[in-house]
DRENFI-109473 format. One record per residue (C-alpha): residue in three letters; x, y, z negated; residue number from 1. Coordinates in pm, 1 decimal. Layout:
<lumdren resn="ALA" px="X" py="Y" pz="Z" resi="NUM"/>
...
END
This chain:
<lumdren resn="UNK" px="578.6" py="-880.1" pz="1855.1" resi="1"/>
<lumdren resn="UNK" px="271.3" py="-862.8" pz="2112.9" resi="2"/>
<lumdren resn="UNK" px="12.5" py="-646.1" pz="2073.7" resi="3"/>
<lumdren resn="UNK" px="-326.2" py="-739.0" pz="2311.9" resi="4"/>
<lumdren resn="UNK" px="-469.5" py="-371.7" pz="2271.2" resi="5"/>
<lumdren resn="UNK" px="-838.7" py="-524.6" pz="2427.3" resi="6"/>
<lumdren resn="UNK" px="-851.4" py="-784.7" pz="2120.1" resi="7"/>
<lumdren resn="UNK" px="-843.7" py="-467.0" pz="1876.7" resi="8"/>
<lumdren resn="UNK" px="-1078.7" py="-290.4" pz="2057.8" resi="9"/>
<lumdren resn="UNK" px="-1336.4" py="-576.8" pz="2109.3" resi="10"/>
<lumdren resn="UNK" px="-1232.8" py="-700.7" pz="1723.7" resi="11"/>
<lumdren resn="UNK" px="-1300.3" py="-359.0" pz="1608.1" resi="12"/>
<lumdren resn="UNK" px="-1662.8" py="-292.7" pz="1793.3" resi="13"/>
<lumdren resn="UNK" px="-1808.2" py="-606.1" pz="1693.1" resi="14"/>
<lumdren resn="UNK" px="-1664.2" py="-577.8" pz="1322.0" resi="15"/>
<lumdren resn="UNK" px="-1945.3" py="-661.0" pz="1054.0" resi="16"/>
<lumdren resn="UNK" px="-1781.5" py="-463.8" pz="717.9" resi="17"/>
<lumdren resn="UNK" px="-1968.0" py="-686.3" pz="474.1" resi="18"/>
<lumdren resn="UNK" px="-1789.1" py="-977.8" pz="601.5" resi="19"/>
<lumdren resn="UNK" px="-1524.0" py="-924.0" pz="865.2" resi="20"/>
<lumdren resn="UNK" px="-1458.6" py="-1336.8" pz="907.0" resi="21"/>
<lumdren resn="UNK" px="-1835.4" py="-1371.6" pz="1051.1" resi="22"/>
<lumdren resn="UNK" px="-1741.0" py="-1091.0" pz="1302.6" resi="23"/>
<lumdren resn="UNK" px="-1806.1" py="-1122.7" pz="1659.7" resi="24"/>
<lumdren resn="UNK" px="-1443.7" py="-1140.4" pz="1668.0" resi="25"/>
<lumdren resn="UNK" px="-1320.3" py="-1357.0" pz="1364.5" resi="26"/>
<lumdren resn="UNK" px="-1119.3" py="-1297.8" pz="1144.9" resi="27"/>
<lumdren resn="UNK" px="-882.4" py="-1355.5" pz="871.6" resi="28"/>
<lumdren resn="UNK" px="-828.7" py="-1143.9" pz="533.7" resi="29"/>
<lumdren resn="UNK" px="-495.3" py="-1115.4" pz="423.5" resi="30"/>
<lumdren resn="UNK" px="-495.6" py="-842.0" pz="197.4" resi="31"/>
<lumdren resn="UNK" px="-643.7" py="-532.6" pz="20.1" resi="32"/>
<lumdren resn="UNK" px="-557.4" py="-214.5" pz="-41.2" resi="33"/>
<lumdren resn="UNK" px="-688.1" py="79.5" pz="-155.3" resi="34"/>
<lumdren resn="UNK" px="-791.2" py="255.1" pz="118.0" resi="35"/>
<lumdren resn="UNK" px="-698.4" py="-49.2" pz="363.5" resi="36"/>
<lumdren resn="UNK" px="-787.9" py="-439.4" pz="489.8" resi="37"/>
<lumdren resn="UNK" px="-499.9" py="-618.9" pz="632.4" resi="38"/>
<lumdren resn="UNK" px="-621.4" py="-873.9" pz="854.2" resi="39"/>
<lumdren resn="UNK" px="-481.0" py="-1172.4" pz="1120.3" resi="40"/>
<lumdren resn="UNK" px="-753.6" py="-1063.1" pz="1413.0" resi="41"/>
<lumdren resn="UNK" px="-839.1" py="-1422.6" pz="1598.6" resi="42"/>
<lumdren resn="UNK" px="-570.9" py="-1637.7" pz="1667.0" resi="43"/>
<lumdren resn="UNK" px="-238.6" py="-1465.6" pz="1683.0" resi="44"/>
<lumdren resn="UNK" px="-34.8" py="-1570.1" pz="1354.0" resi="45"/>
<lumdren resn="UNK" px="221.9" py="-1357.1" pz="1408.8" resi="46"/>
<lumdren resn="UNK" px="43.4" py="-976.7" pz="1348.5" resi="47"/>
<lumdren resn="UNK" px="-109.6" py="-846.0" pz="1071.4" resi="48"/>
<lumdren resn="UNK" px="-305.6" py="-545.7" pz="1137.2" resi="49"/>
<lumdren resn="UNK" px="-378.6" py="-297.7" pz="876.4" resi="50"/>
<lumdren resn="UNK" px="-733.8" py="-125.4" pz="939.0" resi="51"/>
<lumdren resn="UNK" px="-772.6" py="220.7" pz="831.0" resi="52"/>
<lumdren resn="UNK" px="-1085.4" py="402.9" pz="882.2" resi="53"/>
<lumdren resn="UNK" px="-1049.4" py="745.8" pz="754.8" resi="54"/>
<lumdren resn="UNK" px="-1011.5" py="1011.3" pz="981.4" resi="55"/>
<lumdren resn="UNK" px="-1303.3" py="1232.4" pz="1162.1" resi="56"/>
<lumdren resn="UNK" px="-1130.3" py="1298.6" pz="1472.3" resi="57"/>
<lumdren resn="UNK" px="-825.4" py="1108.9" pz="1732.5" resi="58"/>
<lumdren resn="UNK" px="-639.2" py="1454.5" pz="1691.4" resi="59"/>
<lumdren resn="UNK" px="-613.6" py="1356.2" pz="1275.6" resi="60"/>
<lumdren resn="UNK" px="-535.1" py="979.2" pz="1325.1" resi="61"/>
<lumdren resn="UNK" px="-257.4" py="1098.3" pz="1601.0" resi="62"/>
<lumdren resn="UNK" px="-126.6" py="1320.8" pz="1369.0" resi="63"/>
<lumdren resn="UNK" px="-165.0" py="1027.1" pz="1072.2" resi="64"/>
<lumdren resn="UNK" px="-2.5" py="799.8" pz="1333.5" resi="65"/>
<lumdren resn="UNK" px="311.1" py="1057.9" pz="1378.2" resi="66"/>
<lumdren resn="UNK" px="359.0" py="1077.3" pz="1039.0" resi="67"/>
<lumdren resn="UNK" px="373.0" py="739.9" pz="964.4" resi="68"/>
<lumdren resn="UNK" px="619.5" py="674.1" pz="1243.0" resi="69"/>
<lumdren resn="UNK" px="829.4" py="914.3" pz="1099.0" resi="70"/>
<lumdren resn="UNK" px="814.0" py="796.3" pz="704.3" resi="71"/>
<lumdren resn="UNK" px="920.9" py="481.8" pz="917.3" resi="72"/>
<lumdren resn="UNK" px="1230.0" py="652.4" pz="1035.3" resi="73"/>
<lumdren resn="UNK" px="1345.4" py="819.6" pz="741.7" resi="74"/>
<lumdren resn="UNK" px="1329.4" py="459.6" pz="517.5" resi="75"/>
<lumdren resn="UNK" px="1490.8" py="302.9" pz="741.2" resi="76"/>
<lumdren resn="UNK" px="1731.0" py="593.9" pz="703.2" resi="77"/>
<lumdren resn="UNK" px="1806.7" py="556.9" pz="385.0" resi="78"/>
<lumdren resn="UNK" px="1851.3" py="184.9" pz="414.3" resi="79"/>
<lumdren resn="UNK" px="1551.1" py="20.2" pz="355.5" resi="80"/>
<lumdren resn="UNK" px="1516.3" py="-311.1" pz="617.6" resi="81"/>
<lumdren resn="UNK" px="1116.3" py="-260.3" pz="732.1" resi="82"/>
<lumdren resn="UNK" px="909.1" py="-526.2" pz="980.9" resi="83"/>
<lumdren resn="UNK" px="876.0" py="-442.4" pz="1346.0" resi="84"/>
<lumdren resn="UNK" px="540.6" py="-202.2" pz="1396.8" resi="85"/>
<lumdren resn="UNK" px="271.8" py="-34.2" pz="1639.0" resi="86"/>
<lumdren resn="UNK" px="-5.1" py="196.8" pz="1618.1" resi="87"/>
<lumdren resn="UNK" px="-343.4" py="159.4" pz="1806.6" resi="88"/>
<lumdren resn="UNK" px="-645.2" py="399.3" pz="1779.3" resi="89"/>
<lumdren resn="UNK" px="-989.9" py="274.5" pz="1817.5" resi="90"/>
<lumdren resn="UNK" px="-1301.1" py="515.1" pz="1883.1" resi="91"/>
<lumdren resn="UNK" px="-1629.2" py="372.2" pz="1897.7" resi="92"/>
<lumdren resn="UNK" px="-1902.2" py="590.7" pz="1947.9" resi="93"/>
<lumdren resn="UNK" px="-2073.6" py="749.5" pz="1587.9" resi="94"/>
<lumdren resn="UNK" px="-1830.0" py="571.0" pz="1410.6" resi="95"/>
<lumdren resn="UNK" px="-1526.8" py="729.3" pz="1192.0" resi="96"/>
<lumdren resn="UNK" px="-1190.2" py="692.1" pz="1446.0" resi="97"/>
<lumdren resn="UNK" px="-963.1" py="391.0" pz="1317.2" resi="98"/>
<lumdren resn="UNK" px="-601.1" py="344.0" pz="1253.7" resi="99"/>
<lumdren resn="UNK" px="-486.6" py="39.0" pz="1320.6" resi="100"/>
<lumdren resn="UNK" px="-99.3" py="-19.3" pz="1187.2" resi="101"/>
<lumdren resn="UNK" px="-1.6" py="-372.3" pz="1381.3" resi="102"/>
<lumdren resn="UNK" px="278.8" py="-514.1" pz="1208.6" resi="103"/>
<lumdren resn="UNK" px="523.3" py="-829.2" pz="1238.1" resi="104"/>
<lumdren resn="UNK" px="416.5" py="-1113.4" pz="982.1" resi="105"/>
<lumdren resn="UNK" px="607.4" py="-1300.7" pz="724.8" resi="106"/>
<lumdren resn="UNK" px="502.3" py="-1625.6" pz="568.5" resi="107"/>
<lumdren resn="UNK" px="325.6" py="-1587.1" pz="270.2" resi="108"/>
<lumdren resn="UNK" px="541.7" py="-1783.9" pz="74.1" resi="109"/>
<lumdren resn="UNK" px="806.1" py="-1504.2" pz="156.7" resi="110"/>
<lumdren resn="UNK" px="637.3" py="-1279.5" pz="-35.3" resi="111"/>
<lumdren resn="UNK" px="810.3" py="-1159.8" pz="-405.5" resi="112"/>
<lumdren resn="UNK" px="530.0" py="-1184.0" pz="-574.2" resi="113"/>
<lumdren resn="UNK" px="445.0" py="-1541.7" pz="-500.6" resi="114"/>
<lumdren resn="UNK" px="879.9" py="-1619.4" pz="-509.6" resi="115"/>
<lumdren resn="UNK" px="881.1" py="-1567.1" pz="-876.5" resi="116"/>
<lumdren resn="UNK" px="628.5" py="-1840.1" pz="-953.5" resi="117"/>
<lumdren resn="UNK" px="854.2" py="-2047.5" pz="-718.6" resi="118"/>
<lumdren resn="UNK" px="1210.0" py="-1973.0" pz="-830.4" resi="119"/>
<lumdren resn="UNK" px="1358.8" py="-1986.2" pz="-1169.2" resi="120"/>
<lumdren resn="UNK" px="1361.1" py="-1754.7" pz="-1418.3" resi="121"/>
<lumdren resn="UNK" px="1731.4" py="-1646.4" pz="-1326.0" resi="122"/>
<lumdren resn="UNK" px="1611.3" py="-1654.0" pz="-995.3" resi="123"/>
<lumdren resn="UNK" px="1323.1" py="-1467.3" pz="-1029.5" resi="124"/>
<lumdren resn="UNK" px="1529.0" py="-1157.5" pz="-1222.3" resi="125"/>
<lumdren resn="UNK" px="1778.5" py="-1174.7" pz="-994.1" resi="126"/>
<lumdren resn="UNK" px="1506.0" py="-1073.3" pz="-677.3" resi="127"/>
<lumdren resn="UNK" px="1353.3" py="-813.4" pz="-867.3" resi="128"/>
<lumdren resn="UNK" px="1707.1" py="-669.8" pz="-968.4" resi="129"/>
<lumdren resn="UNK" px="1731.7" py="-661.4" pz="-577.7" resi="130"/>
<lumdren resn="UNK" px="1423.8" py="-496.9" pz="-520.0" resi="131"/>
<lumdren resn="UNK" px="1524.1" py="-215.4" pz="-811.9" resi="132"/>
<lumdren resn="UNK" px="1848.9" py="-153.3" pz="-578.8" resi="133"/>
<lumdren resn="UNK" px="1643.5" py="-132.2" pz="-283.0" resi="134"/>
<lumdren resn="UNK" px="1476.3" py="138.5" pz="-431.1" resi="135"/>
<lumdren resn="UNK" px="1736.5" py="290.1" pz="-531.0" resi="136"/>
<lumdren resn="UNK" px="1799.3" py="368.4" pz="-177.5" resi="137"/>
<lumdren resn="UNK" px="1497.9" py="602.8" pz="-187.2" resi="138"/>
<lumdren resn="UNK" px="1598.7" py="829.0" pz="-478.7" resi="139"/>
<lumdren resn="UNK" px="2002.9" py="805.2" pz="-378.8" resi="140"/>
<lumdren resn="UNK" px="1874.9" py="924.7" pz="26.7" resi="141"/>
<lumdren resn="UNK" px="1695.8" py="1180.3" pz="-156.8" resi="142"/>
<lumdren resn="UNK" px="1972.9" py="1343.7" pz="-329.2" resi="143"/>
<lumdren resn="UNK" px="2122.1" py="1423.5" pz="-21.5" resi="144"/>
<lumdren resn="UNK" px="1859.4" py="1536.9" pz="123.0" resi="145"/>
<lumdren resn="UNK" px="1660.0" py="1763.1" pz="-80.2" resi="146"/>
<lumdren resn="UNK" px="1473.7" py="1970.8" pz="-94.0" resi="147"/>
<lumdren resn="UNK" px="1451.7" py="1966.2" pz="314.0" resi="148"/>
<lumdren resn="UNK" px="1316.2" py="1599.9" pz="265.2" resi="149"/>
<lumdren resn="UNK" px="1170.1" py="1425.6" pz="-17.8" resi="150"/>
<lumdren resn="UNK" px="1100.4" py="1021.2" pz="12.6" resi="151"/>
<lumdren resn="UNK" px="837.0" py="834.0" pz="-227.9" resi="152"/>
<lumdren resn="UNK" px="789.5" py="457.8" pz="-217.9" resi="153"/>
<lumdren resn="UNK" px="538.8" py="220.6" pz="-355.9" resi="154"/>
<lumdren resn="UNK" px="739.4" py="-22.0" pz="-510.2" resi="155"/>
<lumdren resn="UNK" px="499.7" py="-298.1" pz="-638.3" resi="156"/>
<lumdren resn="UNK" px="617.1" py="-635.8" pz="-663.6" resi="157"/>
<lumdren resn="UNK" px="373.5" py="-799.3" pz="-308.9" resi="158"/>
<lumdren resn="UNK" px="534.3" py="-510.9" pz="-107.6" resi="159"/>
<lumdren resn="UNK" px="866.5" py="-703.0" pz="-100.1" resi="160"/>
<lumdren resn="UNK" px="955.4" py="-992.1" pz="115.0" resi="161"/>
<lumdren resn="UNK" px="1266.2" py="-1189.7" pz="94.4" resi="162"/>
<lumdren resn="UNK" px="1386.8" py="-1431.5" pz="392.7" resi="163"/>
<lumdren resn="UNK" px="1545.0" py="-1676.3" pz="353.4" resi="164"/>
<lumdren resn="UNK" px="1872.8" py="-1537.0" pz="521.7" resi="165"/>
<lumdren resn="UNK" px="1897.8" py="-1303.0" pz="250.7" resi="166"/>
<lumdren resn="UNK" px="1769.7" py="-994.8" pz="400.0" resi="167"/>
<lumdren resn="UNK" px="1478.7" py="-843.1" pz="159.5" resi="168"/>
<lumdren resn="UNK" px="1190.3" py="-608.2" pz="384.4" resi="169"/>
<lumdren resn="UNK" px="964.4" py="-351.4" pz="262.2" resi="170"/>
<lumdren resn="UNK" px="624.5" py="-376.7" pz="422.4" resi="171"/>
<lumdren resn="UNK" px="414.0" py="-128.3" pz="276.6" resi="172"/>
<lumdren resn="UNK" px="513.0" py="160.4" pz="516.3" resi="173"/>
<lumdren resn="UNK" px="119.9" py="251.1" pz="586.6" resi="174"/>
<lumdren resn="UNK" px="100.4" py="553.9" pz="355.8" resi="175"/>
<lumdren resn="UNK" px="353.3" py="796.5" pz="470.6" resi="176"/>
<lumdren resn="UNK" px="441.3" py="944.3" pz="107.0" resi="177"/>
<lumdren resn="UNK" px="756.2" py="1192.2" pz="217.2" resi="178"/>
<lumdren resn="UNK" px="754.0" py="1560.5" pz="138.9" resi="179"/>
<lumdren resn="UNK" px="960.7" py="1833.9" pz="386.8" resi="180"/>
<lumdren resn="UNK" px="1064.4" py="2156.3" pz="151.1" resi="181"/>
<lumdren resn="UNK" px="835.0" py="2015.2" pz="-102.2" resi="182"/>
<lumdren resn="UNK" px="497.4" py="2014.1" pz="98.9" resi="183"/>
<lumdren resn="UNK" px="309.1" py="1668.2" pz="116.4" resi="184"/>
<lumdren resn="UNK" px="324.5" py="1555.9" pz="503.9" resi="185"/>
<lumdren resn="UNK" px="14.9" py="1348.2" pz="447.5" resi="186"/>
<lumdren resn="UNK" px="-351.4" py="1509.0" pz="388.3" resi="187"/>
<lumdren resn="UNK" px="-400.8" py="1420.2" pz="-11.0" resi="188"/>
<lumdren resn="UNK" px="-774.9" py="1412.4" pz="107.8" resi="189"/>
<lumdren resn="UNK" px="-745.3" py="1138.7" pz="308.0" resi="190"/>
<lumdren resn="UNK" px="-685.8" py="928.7" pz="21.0" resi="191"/>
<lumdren resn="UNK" px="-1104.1" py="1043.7" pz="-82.9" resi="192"/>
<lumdren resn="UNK" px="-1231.0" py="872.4" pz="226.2" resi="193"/>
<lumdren resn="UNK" px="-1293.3" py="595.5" pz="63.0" resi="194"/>
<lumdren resn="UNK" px="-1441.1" py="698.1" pz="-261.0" resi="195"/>
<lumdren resn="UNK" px="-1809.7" py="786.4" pz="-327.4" resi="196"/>
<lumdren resn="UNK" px="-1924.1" py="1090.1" pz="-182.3" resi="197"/>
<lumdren resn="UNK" px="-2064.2" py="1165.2" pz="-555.8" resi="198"/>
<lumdren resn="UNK" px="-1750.1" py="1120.4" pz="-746.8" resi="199"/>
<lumdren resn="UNK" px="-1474.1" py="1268.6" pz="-474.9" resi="200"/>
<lumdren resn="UNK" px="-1495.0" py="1612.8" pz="-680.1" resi="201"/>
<lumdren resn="UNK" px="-1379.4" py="1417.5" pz="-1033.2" resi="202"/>
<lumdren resn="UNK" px="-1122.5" py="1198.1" pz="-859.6" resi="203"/>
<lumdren resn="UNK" px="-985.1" py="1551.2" pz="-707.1" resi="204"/>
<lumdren resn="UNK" px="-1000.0" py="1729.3" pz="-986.2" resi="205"/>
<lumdren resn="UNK" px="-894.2" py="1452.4" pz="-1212.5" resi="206"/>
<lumdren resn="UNK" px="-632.2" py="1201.0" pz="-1036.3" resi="207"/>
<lumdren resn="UNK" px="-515.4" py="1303.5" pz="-703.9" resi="208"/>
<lumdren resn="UNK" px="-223.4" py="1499.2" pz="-758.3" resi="209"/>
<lumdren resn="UNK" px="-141.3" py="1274.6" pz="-1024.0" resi="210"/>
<lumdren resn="UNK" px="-136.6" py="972.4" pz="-750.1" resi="211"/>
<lumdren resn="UNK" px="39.6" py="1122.5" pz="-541.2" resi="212"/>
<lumdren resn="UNK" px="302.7" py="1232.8" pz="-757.5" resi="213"/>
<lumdren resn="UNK" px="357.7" py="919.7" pz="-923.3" resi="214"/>
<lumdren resn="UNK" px="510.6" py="843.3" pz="-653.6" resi="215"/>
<lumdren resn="UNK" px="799.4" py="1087.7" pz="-615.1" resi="216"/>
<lumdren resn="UNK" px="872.0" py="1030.5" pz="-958.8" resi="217"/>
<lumdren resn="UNK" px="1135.2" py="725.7" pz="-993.7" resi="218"/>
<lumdren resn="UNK" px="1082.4" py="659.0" pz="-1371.5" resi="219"/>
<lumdren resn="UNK" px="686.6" py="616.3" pz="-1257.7" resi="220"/>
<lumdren resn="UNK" px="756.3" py="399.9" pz="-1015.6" resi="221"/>
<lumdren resn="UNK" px="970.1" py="207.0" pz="-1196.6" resi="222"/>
<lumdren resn="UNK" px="697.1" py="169.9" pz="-1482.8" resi="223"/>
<lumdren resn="UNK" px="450.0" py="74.6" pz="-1197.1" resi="224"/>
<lumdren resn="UNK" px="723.3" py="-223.2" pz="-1056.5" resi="225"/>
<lumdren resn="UNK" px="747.3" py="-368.5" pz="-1412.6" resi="226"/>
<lumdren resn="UNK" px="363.7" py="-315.6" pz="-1512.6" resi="227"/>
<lumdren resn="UNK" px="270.1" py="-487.6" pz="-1186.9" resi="228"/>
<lumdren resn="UNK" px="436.4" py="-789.3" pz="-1319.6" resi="229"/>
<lumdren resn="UNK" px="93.7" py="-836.2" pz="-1593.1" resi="230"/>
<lumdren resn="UNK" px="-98.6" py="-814.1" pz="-1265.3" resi="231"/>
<lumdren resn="UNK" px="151.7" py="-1109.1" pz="-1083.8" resi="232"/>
<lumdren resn="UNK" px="83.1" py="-1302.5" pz="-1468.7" resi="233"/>
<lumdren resn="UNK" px="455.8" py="-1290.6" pz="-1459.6" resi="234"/>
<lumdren resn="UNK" px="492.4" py="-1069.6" pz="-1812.8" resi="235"/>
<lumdren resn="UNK" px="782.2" py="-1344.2" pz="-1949.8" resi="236"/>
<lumdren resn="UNK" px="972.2" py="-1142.4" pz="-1656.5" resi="237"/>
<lumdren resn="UNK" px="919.9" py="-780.4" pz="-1767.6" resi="238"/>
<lumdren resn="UNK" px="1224.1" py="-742.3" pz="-2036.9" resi="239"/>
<lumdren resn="UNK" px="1478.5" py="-852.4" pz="-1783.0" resi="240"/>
<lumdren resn="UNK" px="1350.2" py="-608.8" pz="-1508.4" resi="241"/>
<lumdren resn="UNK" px="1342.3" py="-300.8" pz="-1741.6" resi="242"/>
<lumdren resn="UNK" px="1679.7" py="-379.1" pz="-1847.4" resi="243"/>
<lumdren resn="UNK" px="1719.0" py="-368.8" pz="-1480.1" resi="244"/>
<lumdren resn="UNK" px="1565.4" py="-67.9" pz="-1469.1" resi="245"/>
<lumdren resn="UNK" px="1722.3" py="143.3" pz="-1743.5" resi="246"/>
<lumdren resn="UNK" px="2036.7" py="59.7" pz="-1566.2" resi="247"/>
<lumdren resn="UNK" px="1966.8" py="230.0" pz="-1284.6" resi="248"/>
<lumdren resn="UNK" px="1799.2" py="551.5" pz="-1450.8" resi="249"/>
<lumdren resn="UNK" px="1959.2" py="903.1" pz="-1420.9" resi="250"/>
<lumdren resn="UNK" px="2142.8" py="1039.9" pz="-1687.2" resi="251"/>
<lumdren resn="UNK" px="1908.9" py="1224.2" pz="-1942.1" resi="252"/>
<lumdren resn="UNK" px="1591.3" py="979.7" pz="-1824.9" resi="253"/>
<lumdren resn="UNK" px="1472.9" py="813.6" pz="-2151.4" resi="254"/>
<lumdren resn="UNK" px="1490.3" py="409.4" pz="-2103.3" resi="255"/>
<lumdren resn="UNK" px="1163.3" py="210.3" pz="-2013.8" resi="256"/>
<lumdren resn="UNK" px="1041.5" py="38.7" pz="-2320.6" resi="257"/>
<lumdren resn="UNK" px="804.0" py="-262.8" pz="-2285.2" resi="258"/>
<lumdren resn="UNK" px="527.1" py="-53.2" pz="-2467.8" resi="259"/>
<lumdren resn="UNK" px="530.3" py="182.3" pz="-2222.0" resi="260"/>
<lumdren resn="UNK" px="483.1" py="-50.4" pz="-1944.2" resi="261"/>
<lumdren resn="UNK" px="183.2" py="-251.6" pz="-2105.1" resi="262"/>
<lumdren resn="UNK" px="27.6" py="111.8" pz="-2200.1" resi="263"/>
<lumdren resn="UNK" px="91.4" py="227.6" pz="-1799.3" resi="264"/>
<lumdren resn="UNK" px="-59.1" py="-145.3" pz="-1669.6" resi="265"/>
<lumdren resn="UNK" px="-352.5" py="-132.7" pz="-1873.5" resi="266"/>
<lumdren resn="UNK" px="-477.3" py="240.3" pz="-1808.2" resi="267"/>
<lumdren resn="UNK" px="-383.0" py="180.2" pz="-1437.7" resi="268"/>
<lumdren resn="UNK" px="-625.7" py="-196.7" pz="-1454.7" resi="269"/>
<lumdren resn="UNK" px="-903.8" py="26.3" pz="-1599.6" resi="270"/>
<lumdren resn="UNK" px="-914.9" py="338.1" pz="-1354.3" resi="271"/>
<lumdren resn="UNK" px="-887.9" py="99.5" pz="-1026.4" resi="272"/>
<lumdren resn="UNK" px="-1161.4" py="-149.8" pz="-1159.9" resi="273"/>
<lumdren resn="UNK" px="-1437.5" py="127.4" pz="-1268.3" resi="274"/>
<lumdren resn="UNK" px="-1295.9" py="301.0" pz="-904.2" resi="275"/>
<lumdren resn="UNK" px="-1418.5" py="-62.8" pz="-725.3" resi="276"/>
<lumdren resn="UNK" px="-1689.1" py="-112.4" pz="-915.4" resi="277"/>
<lumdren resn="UNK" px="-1813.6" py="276.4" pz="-805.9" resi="278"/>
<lumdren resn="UNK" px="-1748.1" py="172.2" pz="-445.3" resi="279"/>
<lumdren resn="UNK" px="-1929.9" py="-106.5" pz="-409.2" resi="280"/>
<lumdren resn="UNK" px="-2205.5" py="72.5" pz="-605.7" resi="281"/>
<lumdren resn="UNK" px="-2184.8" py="293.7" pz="-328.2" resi="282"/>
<lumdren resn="UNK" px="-2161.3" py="43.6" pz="-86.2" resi="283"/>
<lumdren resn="UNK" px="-2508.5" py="-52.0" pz="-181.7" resi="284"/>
<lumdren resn="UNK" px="-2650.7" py="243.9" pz="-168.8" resi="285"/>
<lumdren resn="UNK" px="-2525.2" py="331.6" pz="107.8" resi="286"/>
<lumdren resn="UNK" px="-2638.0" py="-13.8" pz="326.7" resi="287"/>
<lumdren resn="UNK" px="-2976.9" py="-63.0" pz="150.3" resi="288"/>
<lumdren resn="UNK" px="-3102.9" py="247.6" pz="33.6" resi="289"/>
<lumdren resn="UNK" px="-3000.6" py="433.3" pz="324.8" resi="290"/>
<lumdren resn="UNK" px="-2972.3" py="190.1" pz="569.3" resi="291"/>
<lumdren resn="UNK" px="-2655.2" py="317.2" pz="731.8" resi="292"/>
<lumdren resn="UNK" px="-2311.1" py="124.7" pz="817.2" resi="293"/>
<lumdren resn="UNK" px="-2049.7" py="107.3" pz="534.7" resi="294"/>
<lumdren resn="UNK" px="-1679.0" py="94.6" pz="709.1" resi="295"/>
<lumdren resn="UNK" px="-1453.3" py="7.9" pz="404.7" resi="296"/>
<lumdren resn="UNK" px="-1411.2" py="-352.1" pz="315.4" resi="297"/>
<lumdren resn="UNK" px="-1367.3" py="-451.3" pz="-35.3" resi="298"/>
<lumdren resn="UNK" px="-1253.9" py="-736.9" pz="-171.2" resi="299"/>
<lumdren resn="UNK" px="-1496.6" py="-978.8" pz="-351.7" resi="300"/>
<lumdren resn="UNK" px="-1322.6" py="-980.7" pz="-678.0" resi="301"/>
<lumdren resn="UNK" px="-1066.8" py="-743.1" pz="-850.0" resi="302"/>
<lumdren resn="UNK" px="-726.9" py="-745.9" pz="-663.3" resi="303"/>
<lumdren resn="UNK" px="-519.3" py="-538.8" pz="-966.9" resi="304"/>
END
């Protein structure tokens, strides 16, 4: 994987926010997250880079960039297969410092949440049975581990790609969710950079231990996997995975029932739409009232 450092630097100095393809620099949107754009940067098919604007100084995306390397380490560690990556930090003058997480690219049609509208039904259960094992992994490296070291995974369906020679990656490594003797390694805060100024106190007071707990919690992230499959429009899937599931729950854990999930899927929906639409509300205000450059990009429709 090549990295030309001076693309990422010019990309990221002539990058208009409001529409990163008419950049000085074009580019290509692959993805969003929530805190995150994943973009091809001019002509190189073979990189994805993952911008992250969030951090007020180099000595906090250094220390971001550390940690992620090592969240890197330790799933790989426990057996998860992950894409070749690289770091690069950009500073531009009076602009937040940006985190940019280069990483090897996979076809799209590789991806598991476009492989179950491809395969057949069997087919389909039998990748996201996979996927459950792989995250298995996670919780079985944990219980060797703690409390020294504590792993957490997003496990949503489009962070899973399976090649064609059988191997299965995870990709969404960009969030370093580990704890060491129970303290989060990542800044929770970090995860308010992107939210309005005027609601960061209610989202911190409200949700933000809660999202980053979900996280450690293996039944949660189980119920997120199988909920995720109303977002894929994949539901006819859902009893087979929690079967899936429940098979793979600790003693003592009460089973996943398909209520549960469609409760989970639609309370999730709800909090990330009214959370867009409050960004781009600030996003306005913050471009046309007063007149100052917004850094996030958001997508032009609802991704969940």
């Amino acid at each position: 994987m090549e990295i030309d450092r001076k693309l990422v630097d010019d990309f990221e100095a002539g990058l208009n926010p409001q529409d990163p393809e008419k950049s000085r620099i074009p580019a290509t949107v692959l993805g969003y997250g929530e805190i995150s754009i994943i973009l091809q940067i001019g002509d190189n098919p073979d990189v994805a880079y993952k911008r992250m604007p969030l951090f007020s100084s180099r000595e906090a995306a250094e220390m971001y960039a550390e940690e992620f390397h090592e969240y890197c380490r330790y799933l790989s560690g426990a057996g998860l297969t992950l894409p070749h990556h690289e770091t690069l930090i950009i500073e531009i003058p009076d602009r937040p410092v940006v985190l940019y997480i280069a990483q090897e690219r996979f076809p799209g049609e590789r991806f598991a949440h476009r492989l179950i509208h491809e395969f057949e039904p069997e087919e389909s259960v039998a990748l996201l049975e996979r996927i459950v094992g792989e995250i298995d992994k996670v919780w079985k490296s944990n219980a060797s581990s703690l409390p020294a070291l504590e792993l957490a995974i997003d496990a949503q369906v489009s962070n899973w790609v399976a090649l064609e020679n059988g191997r299965i990656l995870y990709i969404d490594t960009s969030t370093p969710l580990y704890r060491k003797d129970g303290v989060e390694q990542m800044d929770p805060e970090l995860f308010l950079q992107s939210a309005p100024v005027f609601l960061r106190w209610l989202i911190r007071w409200l949700f933000l231990k809660d999202v980053m707990n979900r996280y450690h919690d293996p039944r949660l992230v189980y119920v997120d996997l199988a909920g995720n499959l109303y977002k894929e429009k994949a539901a006819e899937l859902i009893p087979a995975v929690i079967q899936s599931i429940n098979r793979y729950l600790s003693p003592g854990q009460e089973p996943l029932t398909h209520r549960e999930v469609e409760k989970y899927y639609k309370e999730d929906k709800l909090i990330w739409t009214l959370f867009l639409a409050f960004r781009r509300i600030d996003r306005w205000l913050t471009t046309k009232v007063f007149r100052k450059r917004y850094e996030f990009l958001l997508p032009g429709k609802i991704e969940r």
